[in-house]
Each structure stands twice: as C-alpha cells, then as structure tokens.
N, CA, C and O of each residue as an XYZ file, in Angstrom:
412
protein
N      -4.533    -23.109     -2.168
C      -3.407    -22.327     -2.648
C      -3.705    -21.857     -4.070
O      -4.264    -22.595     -4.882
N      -3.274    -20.461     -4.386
C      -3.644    -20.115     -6.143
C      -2.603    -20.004     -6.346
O      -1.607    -20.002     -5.623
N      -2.809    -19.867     -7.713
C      -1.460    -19.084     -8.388
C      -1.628    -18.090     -8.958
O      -0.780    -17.746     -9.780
N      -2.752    -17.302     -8.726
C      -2.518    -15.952     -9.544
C      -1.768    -14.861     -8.709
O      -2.132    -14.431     -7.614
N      -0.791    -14.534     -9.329
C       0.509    -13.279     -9.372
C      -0.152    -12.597     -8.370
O       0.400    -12.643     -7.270
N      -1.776    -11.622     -8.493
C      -1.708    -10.593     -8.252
C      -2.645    -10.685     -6.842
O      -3.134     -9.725     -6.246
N      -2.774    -12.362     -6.422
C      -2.801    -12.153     -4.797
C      -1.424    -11.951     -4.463
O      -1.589    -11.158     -3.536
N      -0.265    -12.086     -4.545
C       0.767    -11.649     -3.944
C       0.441    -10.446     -2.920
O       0.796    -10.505     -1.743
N      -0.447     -9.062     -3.601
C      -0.831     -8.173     -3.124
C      -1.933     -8.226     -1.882
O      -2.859     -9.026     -1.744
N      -1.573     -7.210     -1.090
C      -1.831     -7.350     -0.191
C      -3.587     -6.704     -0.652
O      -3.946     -6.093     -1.659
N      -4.497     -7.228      0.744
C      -6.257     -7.156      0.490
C      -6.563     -7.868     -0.837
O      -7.494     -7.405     -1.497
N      -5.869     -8.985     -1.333
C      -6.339     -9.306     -3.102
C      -6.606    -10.992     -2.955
O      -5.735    -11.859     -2.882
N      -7.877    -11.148     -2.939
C      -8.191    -12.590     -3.169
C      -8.658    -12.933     -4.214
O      -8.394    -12.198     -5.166
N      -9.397    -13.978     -4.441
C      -9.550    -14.628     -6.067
C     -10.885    -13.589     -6.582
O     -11.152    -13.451     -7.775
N     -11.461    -13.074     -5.756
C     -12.730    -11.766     -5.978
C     -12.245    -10.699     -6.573
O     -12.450    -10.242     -7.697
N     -11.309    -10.206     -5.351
C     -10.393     -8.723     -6.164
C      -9.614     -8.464     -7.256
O      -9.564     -7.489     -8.005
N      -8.601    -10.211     -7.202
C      -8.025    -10.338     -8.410
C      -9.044    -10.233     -9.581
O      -8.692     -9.531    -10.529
N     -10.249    -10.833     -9.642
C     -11.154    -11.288    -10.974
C     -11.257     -9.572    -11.398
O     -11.064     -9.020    -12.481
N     -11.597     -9.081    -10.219
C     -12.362     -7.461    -10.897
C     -10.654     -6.468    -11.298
O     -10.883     -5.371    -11.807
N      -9.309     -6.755    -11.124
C      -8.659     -6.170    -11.238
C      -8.311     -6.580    -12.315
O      -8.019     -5.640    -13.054
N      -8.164     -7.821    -12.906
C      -7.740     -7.925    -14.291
C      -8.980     -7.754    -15.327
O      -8.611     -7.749    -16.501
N     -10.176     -7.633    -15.152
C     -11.243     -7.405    -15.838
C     -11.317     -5.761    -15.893
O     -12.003     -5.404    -16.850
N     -10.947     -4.988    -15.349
C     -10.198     -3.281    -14.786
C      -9.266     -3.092    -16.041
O      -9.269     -2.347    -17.020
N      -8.403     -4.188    -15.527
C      -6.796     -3.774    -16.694
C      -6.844     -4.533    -17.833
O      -5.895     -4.518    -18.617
N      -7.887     -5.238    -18.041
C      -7.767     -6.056    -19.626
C      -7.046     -7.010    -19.676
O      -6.541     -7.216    -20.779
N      -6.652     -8.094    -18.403
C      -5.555     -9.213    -18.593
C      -4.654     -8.729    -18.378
O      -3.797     -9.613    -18.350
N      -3.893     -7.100    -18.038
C      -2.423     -7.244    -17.854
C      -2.132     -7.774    -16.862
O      -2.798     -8.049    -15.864
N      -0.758     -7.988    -17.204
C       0.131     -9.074    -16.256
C       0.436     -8.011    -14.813
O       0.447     -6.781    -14.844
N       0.653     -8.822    -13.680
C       1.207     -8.091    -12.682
C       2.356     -7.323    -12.934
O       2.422     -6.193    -12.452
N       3.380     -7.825    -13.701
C       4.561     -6.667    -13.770
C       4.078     -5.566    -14.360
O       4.562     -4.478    -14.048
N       3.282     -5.629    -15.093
C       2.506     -4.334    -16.269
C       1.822     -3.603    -15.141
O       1.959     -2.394    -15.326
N       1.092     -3.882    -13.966
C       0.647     -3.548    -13.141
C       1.128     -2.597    -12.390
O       0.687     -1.479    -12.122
N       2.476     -3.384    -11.944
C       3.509     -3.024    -11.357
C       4.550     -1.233    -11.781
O       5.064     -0.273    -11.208
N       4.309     -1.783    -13.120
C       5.170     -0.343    -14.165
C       4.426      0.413    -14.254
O       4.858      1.275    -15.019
N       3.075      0.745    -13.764
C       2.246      1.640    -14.008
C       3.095      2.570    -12.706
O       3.866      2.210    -11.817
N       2.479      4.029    -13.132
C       2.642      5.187    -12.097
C       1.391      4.678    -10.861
O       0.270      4.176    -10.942
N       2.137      5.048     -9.916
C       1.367      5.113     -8.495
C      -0.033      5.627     -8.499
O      -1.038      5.083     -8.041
N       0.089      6.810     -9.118
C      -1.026      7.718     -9.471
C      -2.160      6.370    -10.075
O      -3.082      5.844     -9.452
N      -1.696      6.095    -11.447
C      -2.469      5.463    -12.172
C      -3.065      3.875    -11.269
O      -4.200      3.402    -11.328
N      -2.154      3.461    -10.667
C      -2.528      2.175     -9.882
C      -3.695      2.935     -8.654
O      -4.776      2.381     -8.457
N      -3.377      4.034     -8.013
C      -4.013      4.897     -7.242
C      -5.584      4.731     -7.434
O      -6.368      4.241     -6.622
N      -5.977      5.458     -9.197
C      -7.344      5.124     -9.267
C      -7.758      4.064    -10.038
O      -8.902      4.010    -10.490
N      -6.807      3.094    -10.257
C      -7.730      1.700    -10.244
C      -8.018      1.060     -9.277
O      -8.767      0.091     -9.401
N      -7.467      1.450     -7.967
C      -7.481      0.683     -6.415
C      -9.095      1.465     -5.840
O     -10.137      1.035     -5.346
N      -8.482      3.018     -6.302
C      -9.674      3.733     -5.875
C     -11.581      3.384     -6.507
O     -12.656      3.799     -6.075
N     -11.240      2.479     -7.640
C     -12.438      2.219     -8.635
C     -13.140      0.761     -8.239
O     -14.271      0.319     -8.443
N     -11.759      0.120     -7.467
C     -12.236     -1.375     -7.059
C     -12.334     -2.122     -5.612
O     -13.013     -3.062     -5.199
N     -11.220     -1.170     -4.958
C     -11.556     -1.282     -3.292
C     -12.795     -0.254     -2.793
O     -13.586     -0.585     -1.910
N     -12.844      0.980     -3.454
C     -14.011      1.966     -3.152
C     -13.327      2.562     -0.958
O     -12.455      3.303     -0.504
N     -14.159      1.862     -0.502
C     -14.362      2.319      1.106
C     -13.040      1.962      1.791
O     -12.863      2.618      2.817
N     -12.243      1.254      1.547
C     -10.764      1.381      2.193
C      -9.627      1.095      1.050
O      -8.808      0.191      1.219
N      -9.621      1.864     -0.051
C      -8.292      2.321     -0.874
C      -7.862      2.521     -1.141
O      -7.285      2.261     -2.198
N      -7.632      4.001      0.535
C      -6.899      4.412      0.609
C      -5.413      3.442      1.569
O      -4.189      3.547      1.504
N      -6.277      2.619      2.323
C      -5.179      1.896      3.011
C      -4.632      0.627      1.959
O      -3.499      0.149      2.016
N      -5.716      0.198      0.982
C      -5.077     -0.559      0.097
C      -3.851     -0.264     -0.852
O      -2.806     -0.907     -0.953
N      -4.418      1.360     -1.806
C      -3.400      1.699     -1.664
C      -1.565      1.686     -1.490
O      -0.643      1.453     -2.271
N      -1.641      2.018     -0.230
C      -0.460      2.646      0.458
C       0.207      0.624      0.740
O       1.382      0.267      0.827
N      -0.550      0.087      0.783
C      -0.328     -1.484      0.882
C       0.386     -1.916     -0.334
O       1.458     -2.514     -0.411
N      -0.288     -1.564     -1.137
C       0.703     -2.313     -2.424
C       1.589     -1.311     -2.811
O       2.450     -1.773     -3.560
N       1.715     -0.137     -2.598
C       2.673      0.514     -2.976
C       4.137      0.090     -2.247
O       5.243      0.108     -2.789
N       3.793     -0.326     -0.759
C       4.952     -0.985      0.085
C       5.131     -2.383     -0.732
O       6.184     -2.574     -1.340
N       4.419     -3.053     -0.738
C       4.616     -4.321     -1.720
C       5.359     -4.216     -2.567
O       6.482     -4.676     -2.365
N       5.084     -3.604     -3.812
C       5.542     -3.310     -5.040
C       6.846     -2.509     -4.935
O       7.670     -2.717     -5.826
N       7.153     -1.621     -3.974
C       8.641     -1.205     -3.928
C       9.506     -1.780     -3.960
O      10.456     -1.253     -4.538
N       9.734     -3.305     -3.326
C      10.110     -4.370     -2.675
C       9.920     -5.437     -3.980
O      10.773     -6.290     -4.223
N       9.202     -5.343     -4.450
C       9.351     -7.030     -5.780
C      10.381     -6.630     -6.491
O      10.766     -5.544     -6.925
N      10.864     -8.037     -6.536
C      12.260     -8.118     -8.095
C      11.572     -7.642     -9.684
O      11.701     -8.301    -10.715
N      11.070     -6.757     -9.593
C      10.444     -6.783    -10.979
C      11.549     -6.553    -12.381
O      12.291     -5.586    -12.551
N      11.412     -7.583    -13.155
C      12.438     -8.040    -14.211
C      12.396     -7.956    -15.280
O      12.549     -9.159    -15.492
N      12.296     -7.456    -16.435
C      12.360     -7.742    -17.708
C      13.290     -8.294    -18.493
O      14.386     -7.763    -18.673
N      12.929     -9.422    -19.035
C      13.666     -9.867    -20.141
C      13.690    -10.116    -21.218
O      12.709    -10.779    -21.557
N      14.566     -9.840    -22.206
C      14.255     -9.310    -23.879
C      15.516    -10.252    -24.383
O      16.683    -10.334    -23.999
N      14.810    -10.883    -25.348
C      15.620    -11.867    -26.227
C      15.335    -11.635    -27.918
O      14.223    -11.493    -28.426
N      16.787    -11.637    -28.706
C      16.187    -11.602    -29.774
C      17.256    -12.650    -30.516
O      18.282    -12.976    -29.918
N      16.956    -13.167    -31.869
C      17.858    -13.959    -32.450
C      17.801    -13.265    -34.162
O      16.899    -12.746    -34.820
N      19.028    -13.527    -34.392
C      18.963    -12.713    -35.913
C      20.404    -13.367    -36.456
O      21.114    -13.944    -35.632
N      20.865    -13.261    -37.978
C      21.836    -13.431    -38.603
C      22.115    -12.206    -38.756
O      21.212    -11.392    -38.560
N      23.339    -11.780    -39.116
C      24.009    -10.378    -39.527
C      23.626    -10.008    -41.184
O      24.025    -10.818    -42.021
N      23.221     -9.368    -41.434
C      23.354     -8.598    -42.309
C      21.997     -9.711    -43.482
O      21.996     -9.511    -44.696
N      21.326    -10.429    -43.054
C      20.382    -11.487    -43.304
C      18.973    -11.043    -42.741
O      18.724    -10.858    -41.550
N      18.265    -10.932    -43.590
C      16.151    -11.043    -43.484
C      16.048    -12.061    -43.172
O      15.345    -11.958    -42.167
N      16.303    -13.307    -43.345
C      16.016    -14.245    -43.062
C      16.869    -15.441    -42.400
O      18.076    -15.432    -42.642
N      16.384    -16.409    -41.633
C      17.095    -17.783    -40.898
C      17.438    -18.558    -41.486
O      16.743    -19.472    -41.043
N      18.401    -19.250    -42.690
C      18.357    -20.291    -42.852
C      19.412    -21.228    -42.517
O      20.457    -20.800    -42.026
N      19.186    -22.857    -42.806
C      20.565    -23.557    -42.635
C      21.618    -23.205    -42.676
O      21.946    -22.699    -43.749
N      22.481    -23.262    -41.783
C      24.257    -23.108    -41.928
C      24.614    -21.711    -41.388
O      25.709    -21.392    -40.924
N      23.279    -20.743    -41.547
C      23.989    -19.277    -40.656
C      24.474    -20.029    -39.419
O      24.488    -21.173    -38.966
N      24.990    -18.386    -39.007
C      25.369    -18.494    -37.728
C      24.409    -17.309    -37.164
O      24.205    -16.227    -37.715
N      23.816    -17.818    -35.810
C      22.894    -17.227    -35.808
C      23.189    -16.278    -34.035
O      23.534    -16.982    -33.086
N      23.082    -15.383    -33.909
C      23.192    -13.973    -32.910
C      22.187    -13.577    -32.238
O      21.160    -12.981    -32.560
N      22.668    -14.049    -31.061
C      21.248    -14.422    -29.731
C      21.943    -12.643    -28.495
O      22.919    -11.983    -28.138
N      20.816    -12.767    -28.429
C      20.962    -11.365    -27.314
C      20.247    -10.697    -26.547
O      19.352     -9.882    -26.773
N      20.768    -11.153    -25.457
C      19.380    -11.444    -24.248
C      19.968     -9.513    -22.964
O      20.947     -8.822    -22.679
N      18.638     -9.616    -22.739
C      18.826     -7.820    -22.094
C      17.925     -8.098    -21.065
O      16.802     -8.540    -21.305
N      18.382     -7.845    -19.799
C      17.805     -8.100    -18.634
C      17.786     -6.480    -17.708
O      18.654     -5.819    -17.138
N      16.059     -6.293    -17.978
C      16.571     -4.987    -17.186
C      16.252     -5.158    -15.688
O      15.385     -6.018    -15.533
N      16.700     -4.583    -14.487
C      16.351     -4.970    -12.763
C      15.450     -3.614    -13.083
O      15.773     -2.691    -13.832
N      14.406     -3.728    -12.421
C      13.773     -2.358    -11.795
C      13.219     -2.603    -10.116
O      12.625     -3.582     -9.663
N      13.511     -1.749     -9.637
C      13.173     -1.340     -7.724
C      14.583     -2.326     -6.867
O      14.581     -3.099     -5.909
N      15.495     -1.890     -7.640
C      16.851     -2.490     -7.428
C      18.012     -1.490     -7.500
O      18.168     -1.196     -8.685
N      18.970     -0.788     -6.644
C      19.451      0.331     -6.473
C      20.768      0.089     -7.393
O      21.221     -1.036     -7.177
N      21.305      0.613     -8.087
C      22.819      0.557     -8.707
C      24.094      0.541     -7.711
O      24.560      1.398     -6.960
N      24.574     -1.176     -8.104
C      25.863     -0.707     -7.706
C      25.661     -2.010     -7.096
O      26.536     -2.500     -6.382
C-alpha cells in the first residue's frame, strides 16, 4: 500500500508518480489538480508518451470528481505589527470547495 496522493490517479504507480513529480518540481497533487487541462494535457503527453491520450482523458474523469479544498488561515491583532501577551488575537480561516456545484 503507498501513500503517495498522486497514485490516486488512474495508470500512476510508484514509477509514474517518481517521473511526474520530478516533471512538476514536487508539486502537490492539488497544484496538479488546479492546473488547466491543457497544461496537465502536455505533461501526461511528455510522460505517458504512447497511450496519453487515454491517460489523459482518465485523470481528467478523476480529477472532475475529487473534493479538491483549500484552506487559508491567518491570525493577527487589530490594528498591531506584532503578537504580544494579553492581545486578543483574530483567527480567520477561508475554505474554498472547487469541482463542487453551488447551492
């Protein structure tokens, strides 16, 4: 069993994964994920070569379908550069859904 993210994808074993993050420089699967089709298009096309076009069209069904999530946290005092003892301190967390329909 692995744990890397980006066998999730379909044709991607611990081989394909190695040459796909060595491709993208370590990005993460969601970074993967936020890329344009196009752009995922010819990195599939650079690393599957002889069938990616069906690879492809594979993770694009995949990837329509993941909860892909962002979450953004920040902490700050009002009207303060800096944290110290006794503020009160203002947390604010932003969760965006993407491939998730409104409503």
């Amino acid at each position: 069993m692995t744990k890397d993210p980006y066998t999730q994808l379909p044709f991607v074993d611990s081989t394909f994964s190695g040459k796909l993050k060595n491709k993208l420089g370590g990005m993460t699967l969601f970074n993967y994920c936020m890329l344009s089709a196009n752009e995922r298009k010819a990195i599939v096309e650079d690393i599957f070569e002889d069938k990616a076009k069906e690879v492809h069209q594979e993770h694009e069904e995949v990837i329509s379908t993941l909860p892909l999530v962002k979450l953004t946290m920040t902490a700050f005092v009002e009207g303060e550069d800096e944290i110290v003892v006794g503020d009160i301190l203002t947390c604010k967390m932003r969760v965006d859904y993407y491939n998730i329909s409104k409503g």
